[in-house]
N, C-alpha and C positions, 0 to 999 in steps of 0.2 A: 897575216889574217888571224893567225891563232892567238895570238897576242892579244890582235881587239878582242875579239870574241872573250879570251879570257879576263881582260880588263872591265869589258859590260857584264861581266858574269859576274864579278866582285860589285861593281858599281848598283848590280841590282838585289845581292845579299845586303849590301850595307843601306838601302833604300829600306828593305824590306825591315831588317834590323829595328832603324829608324820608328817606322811604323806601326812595331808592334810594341815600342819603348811609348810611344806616344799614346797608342790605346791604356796602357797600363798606364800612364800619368792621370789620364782623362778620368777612369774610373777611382784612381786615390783623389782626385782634385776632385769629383763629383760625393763623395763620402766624406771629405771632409766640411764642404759645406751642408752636405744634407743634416750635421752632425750640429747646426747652429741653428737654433729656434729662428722663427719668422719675426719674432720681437728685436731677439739680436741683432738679425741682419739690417732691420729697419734702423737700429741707431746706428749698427755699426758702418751706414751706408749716411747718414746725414754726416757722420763726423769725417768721412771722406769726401763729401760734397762740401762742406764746409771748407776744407784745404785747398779742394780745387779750386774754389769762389776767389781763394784769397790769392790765389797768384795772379797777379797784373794782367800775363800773357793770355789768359781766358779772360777775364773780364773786358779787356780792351781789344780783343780779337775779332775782325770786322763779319767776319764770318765763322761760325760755329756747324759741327756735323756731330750730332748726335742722335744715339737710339732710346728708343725706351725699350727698359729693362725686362727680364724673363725674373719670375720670382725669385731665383735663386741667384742673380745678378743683384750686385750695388744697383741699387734703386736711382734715376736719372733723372726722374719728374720735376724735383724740383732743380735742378738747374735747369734743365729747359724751358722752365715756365722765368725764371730768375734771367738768360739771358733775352728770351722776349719782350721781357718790362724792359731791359736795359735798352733795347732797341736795336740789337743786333740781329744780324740775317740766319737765321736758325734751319738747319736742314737735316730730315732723316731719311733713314734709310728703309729700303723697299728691294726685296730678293728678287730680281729679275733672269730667273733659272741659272746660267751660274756664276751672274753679274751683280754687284750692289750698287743699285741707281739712288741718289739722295735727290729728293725733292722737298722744298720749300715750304716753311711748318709757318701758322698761326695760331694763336688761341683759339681761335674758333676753328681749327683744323678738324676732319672726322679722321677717327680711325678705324679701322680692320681687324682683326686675327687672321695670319696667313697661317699656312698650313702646319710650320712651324710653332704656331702660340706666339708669334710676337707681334704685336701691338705695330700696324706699319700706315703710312699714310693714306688714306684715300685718295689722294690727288695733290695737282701743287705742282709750281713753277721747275724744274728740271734744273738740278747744279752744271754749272756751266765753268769747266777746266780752265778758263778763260780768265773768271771769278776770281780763282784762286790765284793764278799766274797774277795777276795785278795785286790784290790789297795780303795775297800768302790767308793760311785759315788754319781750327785746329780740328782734327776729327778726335772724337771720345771714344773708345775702342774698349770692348767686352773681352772678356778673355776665361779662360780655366785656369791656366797656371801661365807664371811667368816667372822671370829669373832678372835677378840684377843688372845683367848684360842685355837687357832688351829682348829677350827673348819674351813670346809669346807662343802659348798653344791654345787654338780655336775649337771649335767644335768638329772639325773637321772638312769642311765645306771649298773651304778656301777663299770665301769674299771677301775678307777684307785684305787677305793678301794679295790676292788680285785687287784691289781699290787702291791700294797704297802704294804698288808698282809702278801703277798704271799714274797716279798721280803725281807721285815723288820723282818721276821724270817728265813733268810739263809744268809742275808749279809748288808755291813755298806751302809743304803741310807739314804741322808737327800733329804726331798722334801720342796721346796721354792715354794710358792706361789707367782704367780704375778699378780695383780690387781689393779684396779682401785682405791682410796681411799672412794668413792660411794658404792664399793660394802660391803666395810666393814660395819657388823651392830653390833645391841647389840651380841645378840646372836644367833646363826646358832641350828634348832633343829637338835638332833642327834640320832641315833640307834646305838647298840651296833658292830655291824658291819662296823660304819660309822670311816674312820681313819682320822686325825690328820696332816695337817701339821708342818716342827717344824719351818718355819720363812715365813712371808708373806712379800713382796716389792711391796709398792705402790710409787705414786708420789710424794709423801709427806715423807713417812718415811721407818723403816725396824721397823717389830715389831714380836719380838720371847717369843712365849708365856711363861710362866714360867711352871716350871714341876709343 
């Protein structure tokens, strides 16, 4: 018994560790973008968008899961408006307390500010796991900082790690990170719980971490 106990006593220092290794990420990750004019971000967010465009695996992807962007995020607009002319089934996402629900987007979609400042659907058709088990999809995935190895740090919520669990064990999804090349660092600390992007696109390059 004293063993466990000593074993969950280590297990919940090295949690905590974690945790406060991650706040300190969040805030150098949040000063270094705050540190690039609104101008920058805008190109430096189309020449990322333009990379994305150009890989096959998005463009021909029968379903697509994306957000629109918080200012200080890669700007997303125009691929979303890009894969709706293509003709593909475009979905975003909607905080449903401590769930991310994606419902089905149109041009003529309305949207909201939730409570958060992001831009979220009105309404619309509910993603169906089902979906994705048949034709596989890719979700586009916001992030603070990441690492070569897949690693992802959120804002701390936890949706989309909970989204990607939850889906990556019923059906085919690749999630693409897109970011800045500032946000990439050495290494992202991570919890067992914490999931994995499989390719990051920044302005500079496409970097898919190796299994």
């Amino acid at each position: 018994m004293d063993g466990d106990l000593r074993l969950q006593a280590t297990r919940g220092a090295g949690s905590d560790a974690i945790a406060l290794r991650k706040t300190r990420l969040r805030a150098l990750a949040r000063e270094r973008i705050a540190n690039v004019s609104a101008s920058e971000r805008i190109s430096r967010s189309e020449r990322i968008v333009e990379r994305l465009e150009a890989l096959d695996a998005v463009r021909a992807v029968p379903v697509l899961l994306v957000h629109r962007s918080l200012p200080s995020e890669v700007a997303t607009d125009v691929l979303l408006v890009a894969a709706l002319s293509r003709g593909q089934r475009v979905f975003a996402p909607r905080v449903d307390g401590p769930r991310l629900r994606f419902v089905r987007v149109a041009l003529e979609s309305r949207w909201q500010r939730s409570a958060l400042g992001v831009l979220e659907p009105e309404g619309g058709d509910p993603l169906e796991i089902a979906d994705l088990r048949k034709e596989g999809g890719i979700v586009v995935v916001p992030g603070l900082a990441f690492d070569e190895g897949g690693g992802r740090l959120g804002r701390g919520g936890g949706h989309y790690d909970r989204f990607l669990r939850a889906a990556r064990g019923a059906a085919r999804v690749e999630a693409i990170a897109v970011a800045f090349e500032l946000q990439i660092v050495a290494e992202v600390p991570r919890l067992d719980h914490d999931e994995r992007v499989d390719r990051i696109v920044t302005e500079a390059r496409e970097i898919v971490p190796r299994a």
